[in-house]
C-alpha atoms as a printed R data frame, in Angstrom:
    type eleno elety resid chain resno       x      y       z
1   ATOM     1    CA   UNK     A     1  -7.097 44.411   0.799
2   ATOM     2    CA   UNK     A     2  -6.879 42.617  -2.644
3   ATOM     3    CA   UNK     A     3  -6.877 45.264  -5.285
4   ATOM     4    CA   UNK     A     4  -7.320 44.017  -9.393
5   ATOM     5    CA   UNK     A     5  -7.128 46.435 -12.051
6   ATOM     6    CA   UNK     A     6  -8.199 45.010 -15.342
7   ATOM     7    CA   UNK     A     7  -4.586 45.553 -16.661
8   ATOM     8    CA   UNK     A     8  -3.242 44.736 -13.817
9   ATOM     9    CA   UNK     A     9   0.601 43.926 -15.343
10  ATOM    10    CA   UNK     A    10   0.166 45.689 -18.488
11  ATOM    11    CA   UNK     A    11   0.338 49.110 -17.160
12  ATOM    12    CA   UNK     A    12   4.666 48.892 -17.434
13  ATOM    13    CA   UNK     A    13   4.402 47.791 -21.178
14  ATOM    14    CA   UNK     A    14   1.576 50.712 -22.059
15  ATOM    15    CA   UNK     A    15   3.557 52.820 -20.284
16  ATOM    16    CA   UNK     A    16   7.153 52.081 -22.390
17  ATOM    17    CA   UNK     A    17   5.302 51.705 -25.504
18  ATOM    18    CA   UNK     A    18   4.086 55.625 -24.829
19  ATOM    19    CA   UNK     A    19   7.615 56.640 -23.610
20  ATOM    20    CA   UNK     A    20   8.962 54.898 -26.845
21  ATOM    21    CA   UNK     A    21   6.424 56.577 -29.260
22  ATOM    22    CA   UNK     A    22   7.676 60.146 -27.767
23  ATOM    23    CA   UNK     A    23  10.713 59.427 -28.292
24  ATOM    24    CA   UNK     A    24  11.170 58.053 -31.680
25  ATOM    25    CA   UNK     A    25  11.156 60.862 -34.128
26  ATOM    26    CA   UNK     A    26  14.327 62.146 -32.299
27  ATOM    27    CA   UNK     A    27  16.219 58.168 -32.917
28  ATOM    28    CA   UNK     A    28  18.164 57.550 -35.767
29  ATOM    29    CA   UNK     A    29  16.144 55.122 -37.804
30  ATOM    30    CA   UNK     A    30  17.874 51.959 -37.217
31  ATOM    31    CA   UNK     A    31  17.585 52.555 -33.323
32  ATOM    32    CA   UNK     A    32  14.089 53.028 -33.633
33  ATOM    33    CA   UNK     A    33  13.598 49.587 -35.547
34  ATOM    34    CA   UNK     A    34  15.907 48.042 -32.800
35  ATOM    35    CA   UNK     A    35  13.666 49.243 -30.084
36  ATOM    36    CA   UNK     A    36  10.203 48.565 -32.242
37  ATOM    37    CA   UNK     A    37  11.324 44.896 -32.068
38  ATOM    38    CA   UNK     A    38  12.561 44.570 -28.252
39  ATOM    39    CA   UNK     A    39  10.149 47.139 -26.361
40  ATOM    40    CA   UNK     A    40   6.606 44.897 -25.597
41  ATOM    41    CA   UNK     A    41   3.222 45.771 -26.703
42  ATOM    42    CA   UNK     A    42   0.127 45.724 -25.176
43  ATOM    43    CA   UNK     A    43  -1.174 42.314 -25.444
44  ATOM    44    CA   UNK     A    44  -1.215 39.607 -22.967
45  ATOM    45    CA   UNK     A    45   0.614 39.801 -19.632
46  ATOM    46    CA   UNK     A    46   3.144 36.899 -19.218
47  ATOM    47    CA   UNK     A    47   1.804 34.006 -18.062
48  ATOM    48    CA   UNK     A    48   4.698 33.196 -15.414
49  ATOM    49    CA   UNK     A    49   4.537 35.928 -13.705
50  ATOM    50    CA   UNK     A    50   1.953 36.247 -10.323
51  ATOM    51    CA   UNK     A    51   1.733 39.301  -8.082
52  ATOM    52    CA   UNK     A    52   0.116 39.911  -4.633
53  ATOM    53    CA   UNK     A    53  -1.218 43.147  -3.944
54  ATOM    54    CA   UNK     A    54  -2.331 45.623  -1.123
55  ATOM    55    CA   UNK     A    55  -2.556 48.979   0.151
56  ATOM    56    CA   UNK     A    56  -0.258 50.896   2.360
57  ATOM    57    CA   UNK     A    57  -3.488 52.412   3.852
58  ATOM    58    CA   UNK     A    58  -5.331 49.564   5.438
59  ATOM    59    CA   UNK     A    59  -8.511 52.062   6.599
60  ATOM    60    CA   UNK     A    60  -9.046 53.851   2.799
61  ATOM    61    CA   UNK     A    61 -12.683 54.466   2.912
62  ATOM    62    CA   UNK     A    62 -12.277 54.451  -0.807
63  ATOM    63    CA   UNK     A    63 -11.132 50.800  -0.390
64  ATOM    64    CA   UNK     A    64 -13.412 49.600   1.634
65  ATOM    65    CA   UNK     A    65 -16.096 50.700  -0.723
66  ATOM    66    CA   UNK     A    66 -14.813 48.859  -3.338
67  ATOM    67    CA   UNK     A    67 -13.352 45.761  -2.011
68  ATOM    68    CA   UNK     A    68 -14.887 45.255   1.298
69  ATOM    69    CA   UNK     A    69 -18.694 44.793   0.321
70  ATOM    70    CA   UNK     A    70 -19.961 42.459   2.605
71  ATOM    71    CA   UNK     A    71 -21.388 43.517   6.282
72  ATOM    72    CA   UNK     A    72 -18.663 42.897   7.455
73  ATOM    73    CA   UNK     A    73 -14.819 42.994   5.933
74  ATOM    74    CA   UNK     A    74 -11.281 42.640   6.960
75  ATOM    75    CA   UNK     A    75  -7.956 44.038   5.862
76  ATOM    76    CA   UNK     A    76  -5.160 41.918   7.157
77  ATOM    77    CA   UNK     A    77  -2.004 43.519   7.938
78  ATOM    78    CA   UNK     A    78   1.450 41.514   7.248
79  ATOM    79    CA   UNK     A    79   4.992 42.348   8.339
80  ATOM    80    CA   UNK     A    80   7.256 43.936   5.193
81  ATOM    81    CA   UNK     A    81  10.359 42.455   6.984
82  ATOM    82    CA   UNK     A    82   9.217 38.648   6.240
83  ATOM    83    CA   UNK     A    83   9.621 37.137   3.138
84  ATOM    84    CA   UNK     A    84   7.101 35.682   1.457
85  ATOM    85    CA   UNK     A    85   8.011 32.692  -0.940
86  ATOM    86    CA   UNK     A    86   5.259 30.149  -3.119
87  ATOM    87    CA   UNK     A    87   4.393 26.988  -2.071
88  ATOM    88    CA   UNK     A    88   4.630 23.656  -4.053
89  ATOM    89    CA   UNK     A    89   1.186 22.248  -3.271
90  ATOM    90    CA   UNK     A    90   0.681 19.115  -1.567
91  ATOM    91    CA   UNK     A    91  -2.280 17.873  -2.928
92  ATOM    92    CA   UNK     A    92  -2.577 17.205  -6.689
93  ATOM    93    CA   UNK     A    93  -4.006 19.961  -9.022
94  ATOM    94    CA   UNK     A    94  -7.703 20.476  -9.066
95  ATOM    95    CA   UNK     A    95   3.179 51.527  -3.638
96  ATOM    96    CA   UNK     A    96   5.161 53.120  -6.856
97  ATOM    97    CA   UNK     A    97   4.562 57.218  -6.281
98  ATOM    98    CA   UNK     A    98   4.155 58.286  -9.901
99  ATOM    99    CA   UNK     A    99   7.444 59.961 -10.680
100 ATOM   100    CA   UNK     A   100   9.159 57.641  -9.348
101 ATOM   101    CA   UNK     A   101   7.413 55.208 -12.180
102 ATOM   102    CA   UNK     A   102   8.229 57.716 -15.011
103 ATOM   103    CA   UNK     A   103  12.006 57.305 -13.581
104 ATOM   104    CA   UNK     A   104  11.757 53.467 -14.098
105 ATOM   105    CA   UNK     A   105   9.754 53.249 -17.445
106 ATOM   106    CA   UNK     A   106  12.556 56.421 -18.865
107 ATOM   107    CA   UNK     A   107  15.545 54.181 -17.412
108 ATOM   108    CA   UNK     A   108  14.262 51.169 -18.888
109 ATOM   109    CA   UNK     A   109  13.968 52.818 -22.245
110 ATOM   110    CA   UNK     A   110  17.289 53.931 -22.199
111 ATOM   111    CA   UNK     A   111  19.285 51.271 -20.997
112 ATOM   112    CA   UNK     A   112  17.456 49.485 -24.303
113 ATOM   113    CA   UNK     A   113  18.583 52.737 -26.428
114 ATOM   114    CA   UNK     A   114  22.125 52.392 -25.516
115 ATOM   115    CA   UNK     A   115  22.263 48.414 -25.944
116 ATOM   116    CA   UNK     A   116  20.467 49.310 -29.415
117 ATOM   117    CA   UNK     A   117  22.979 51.886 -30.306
118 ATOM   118    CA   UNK     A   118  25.647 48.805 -29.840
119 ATOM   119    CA   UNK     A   119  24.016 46.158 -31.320
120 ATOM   120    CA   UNK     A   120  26.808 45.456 -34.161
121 ATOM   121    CA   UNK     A   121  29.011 44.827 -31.718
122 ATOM   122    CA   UNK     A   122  28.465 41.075 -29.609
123 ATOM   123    CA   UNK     A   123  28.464 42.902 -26.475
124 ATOM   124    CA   UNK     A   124  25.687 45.048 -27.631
125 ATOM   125    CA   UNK     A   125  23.833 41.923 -29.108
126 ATOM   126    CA   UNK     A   126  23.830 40.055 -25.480
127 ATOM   127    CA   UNK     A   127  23.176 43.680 -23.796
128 ATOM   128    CA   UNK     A   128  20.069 43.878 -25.757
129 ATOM   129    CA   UNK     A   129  18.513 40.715 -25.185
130 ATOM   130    CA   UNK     A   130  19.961 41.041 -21.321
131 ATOM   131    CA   UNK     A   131  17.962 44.303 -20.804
132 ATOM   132    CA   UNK     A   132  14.770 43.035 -22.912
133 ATOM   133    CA   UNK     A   133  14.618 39.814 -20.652
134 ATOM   134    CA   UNK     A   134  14.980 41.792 -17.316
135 ATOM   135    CA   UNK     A   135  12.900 44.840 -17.943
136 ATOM   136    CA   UNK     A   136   9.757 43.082 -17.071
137 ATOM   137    CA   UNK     A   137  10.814 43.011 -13.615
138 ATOM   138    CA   UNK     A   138  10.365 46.603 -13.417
139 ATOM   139    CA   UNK     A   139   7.391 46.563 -15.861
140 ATOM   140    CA   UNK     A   140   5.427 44.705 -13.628
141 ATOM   141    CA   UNK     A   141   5.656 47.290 -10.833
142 ATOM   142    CA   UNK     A   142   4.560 50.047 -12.403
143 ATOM   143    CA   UNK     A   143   0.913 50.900 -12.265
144 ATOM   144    CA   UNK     A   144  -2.051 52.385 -13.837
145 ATOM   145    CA   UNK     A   145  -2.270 56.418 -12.359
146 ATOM   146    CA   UNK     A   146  -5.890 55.925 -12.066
147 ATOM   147    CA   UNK     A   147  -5.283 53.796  -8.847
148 ATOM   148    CA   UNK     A   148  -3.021 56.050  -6.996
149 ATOM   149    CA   UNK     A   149  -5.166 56.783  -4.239
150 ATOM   150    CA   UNK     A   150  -5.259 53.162  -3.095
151 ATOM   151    CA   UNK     A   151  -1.606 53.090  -2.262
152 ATOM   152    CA   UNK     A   152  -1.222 49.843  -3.530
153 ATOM   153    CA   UNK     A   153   2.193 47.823  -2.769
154 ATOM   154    CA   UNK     A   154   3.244 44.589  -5.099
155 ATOM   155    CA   UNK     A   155   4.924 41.798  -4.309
156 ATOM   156    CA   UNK     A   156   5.968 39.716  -8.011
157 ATOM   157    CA   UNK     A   157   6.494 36.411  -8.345
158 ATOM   158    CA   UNK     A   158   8.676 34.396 -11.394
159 ATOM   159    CA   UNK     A   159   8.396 30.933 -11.230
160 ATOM   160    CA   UNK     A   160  10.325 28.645 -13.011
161 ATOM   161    CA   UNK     A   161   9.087 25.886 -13.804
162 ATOM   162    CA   UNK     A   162   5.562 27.551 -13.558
163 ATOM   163    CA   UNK     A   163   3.915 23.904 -13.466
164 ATOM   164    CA   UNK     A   164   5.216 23.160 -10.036
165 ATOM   165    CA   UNK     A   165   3.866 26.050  -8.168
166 ATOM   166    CA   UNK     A   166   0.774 26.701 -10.168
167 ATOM   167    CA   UNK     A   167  -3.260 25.763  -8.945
168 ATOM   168    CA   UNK     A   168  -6.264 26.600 -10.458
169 ATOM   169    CA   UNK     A   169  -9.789 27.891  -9.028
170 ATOM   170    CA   UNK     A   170 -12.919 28.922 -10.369
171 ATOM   171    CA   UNK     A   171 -13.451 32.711 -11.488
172 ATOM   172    CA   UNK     A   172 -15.953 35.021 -12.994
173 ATOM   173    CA   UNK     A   173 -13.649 34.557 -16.388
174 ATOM   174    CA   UNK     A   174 -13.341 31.178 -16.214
175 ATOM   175    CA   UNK     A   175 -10.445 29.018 -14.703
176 ATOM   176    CA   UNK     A   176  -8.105 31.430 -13.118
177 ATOM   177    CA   UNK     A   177  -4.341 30.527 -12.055
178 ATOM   178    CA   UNK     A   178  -2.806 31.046  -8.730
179 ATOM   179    CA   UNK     A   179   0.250 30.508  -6.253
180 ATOM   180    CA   UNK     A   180   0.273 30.173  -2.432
181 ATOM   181    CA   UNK     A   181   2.565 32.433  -0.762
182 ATOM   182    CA   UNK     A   182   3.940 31.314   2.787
183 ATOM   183    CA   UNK     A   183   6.592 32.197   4.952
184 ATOM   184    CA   UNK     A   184   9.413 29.462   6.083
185 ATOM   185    CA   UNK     A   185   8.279 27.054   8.788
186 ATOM   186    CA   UNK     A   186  11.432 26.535  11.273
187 ATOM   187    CA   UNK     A   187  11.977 23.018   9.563
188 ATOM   188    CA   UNK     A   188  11.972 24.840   5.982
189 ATOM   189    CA   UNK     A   189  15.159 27.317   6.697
190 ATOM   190    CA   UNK     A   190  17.229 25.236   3.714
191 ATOM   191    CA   UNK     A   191  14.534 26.470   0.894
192 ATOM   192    CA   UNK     A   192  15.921 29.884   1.173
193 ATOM   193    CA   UNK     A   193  18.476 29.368  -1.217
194 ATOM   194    CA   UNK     A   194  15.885 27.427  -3.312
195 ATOM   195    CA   UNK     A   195  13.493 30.038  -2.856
196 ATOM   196    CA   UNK     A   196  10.093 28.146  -2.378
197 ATOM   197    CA   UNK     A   197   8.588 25.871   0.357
198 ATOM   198    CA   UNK     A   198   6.655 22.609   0.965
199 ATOM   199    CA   UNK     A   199   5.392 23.141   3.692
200 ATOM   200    CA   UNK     A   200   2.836 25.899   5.214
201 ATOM   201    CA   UNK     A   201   4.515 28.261   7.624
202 ATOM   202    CA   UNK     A   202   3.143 30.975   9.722
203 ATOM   203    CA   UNK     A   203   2.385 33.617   7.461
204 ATOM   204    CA   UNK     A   204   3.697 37.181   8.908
205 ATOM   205    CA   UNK     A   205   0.213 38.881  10.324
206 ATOM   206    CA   UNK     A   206   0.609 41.884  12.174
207 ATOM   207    CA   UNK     A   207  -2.917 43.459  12.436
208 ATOM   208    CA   UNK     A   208  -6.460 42.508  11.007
209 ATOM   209    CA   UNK     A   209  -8.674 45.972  10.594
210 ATOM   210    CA   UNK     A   210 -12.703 45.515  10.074
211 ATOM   211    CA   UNK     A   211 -14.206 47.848   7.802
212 ATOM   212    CA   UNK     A   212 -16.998 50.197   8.156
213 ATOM   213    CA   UNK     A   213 -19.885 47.732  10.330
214 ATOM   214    CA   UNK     A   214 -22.790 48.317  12.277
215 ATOM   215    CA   UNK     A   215 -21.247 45.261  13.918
216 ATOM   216    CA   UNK     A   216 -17.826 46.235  14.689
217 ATOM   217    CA   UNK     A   217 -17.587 45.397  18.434
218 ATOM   218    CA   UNK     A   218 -19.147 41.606  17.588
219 ATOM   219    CA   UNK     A   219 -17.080 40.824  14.934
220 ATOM   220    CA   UNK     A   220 -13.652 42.212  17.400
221 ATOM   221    CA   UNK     A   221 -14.598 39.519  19.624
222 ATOM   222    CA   UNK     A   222 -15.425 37.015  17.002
223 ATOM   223    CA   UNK     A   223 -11.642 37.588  15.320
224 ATOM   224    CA   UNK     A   224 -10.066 37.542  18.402
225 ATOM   225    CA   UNK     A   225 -11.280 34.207  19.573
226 ATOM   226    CA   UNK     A   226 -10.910 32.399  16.019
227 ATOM   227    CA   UNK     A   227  -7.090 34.183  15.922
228 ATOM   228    CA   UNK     A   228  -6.595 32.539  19.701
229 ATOM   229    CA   UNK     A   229  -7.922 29.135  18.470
230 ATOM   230    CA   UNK     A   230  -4.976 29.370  15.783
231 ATOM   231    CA   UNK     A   231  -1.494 30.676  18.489
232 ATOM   232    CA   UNK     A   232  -1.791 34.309  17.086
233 ATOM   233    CA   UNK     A   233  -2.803 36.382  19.887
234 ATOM   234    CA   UNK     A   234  -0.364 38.603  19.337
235 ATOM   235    CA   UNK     A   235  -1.926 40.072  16.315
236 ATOM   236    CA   UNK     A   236  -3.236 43.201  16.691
237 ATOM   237    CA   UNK     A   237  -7.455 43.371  16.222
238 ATOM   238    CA   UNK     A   238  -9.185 46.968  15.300
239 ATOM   239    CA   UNK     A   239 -11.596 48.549  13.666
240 ATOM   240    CA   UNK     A   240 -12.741 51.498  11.197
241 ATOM   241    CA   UNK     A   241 -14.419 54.545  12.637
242 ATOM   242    CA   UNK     A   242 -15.547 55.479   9.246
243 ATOM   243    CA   UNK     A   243 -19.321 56.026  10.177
244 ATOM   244    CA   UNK     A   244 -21.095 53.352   8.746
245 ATOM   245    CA   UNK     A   245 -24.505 53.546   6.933
């Protein structure tokens, strides 16, 4: 189930910015305008940075309501244990619990502090920028508390260079950029060190659930035959028992 919050990486830099504001009256001055200029605020999300994201609870009547409007809607299931990497295209361009979040965002913040506190020093210069560069890669995990319930679970991509990986589709806001994930076709094994792929492999699906349908037994039968048509009967098919009206 595809889940989009309207901050959907912003969350880890409102988050810091908060810890950081609670925290500054007890900071000697100078640390405090250290931090003011490393810690991000709460504009724009980075634009090389692309996340996947889903639920640990693939039968959340909550998420069905939401995402799964149609008469009939699927939550595919993948396998944790297979890596997913992005795909060069071929054809030319047309679940954080919460405390464990507030551990992350107050680590972050004071793994800056200390680099801040040693910033005349050229160790504490590099250890600065170091720690500004890589906190994003916890940033972008962390999550607005209003969507705990969905469970969600992120995968993060950084791409590099972006331009390579990168397509474009229509949206409700206009163009909106994307990456294909995949997992390694046998002939792509040597792309693991380089960490992407060329070509499509079989992409780890465990289990497809249908939502909530006054057509659930129809649309089993459906699935199953399209899955067969494609080698993957051994992905599980099932349905919600939610009562549907």
């Amino acid at each position: 189930m595809s889940i989009i919050a309207k901050n959907e990486l912003l969350s880890g830099n409102i988050e810091l910015r908060k810890h950081f504001d609670e925290q500054k009256e007890s900071l000697e001055a100078h640390i405090a305008d250290v931090l003011e200029n490393h810690i991000p605020d709460e504009g724009p999300r980075t634009k090389d940075a692309f996340v996947l994201s889903g639920s640990l609870d693939g039968g959340s009547l909550t998420l069905w309501r939401n995402y799964g409007r149609q008469q009939v809607s699927f939550a595919v299931g993948f396998d944790k244990e297979v890596p997913l990497v992005p795909m060069i295209p071929e054809e030319p361009k047309d679940g954080v619990e919460l405390e464990a979040q507030k551990r992350a965002i107050s680590e972050v913040f004071e793994g800056l502090r200390e680099a801040a506190e040693e910033e005349n020093t050229a160790r504490g210069q590099f250890g600065l920028l170091f720690r500004a560069y890589l906190m994003h890669e916890t940033l972008h995990f962390i999550k607005n508390a209003g969507f705990q319930d969905e469970r969600e679970e992120r995968i993060v991509m950084w791409l590099s260079p972006d331009w390579r990986f990168v397509c474009h589709r229509a949206g409700p806001y206009g163009l909106m950029p994307h990456i294909k994930l995949t997992a390694l076709a046998p002939g792509n094994h040597t792309r693991h060190e380089e960490g992407y792929a060329t070509k499509p492999g079989k992409l780890p699906i465990r289990e497809i659930r249908i939502g909530p349908s006054p057509y659930s037994l129809a649309a089993v039968e459906s699935l199953k035959q399209l899955l067969g048509f494609h080698g993957l009967h051994d992905v599980k098919v099932s349905y919600s028992e939610i009562p549907f009206r």
